[in-house]
C-alpha positions in Angstrom: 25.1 17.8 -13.5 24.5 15.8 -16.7 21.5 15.0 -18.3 22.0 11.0 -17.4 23.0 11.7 -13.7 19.5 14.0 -13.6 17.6 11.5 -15.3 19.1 8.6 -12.7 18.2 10.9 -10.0 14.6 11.0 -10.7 14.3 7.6 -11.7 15.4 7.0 -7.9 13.4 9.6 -6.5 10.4 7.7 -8.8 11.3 4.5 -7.1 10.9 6.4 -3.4 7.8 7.8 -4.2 6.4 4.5 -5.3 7.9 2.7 -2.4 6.4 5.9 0.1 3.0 4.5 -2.0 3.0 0.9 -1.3 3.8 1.6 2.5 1.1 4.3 2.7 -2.4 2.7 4.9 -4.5 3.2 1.4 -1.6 1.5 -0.4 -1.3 -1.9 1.5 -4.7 -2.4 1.5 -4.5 -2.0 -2.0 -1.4 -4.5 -2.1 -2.9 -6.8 0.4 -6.1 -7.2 -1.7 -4.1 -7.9 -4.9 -2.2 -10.1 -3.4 -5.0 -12.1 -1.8 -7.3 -11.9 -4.6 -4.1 -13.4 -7.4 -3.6 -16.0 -4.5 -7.3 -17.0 -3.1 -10.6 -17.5 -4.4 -12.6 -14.3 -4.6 -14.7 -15.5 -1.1 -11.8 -16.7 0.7 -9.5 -13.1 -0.3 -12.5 -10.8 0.5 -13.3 -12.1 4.2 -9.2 -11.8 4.8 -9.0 -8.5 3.6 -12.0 -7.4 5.5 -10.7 -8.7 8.8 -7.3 -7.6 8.0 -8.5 -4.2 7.4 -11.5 -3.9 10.2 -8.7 -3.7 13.7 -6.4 -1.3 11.2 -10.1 1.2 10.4 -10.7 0.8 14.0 -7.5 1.9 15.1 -7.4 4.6 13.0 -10.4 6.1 14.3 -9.3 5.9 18.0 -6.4 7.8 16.7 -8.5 10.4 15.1 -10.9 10.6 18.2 -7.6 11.4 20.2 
């Protein structure tokens, strides 16, 4: 294999890992809040988060408890 096709190849494999990130639970509450907060006032982006992210924690630890 050349040295472009191996560099292509883990540029994709970058891109996967990064997408694996943003779909992670830790990474779209990341996204979610930097999203909100470049779109709402600070106030208004917190409280969504929040109750966004209090059924998801609540879920997650019936899960756990399981």
């Amino acid at each position: 294999m050349s040295q472009d096709a191996l560099r292509l190849l883990q540029r994709f494999l970058g891109l996967l890992k990064l997408a694996d990130l943003l779909t992670s639970p830790p990474g779209l509450a990341l996204t979610l809040w930097l999203w909100l907060y470049l779109t709402l006032p600070y106030d208004t982006a917190l409280s969504l988060w929040l109750v966004t992210l209090l059924p998801l924690l609540m879920a997650s630890n019936e899960t756990a408890k399981e």
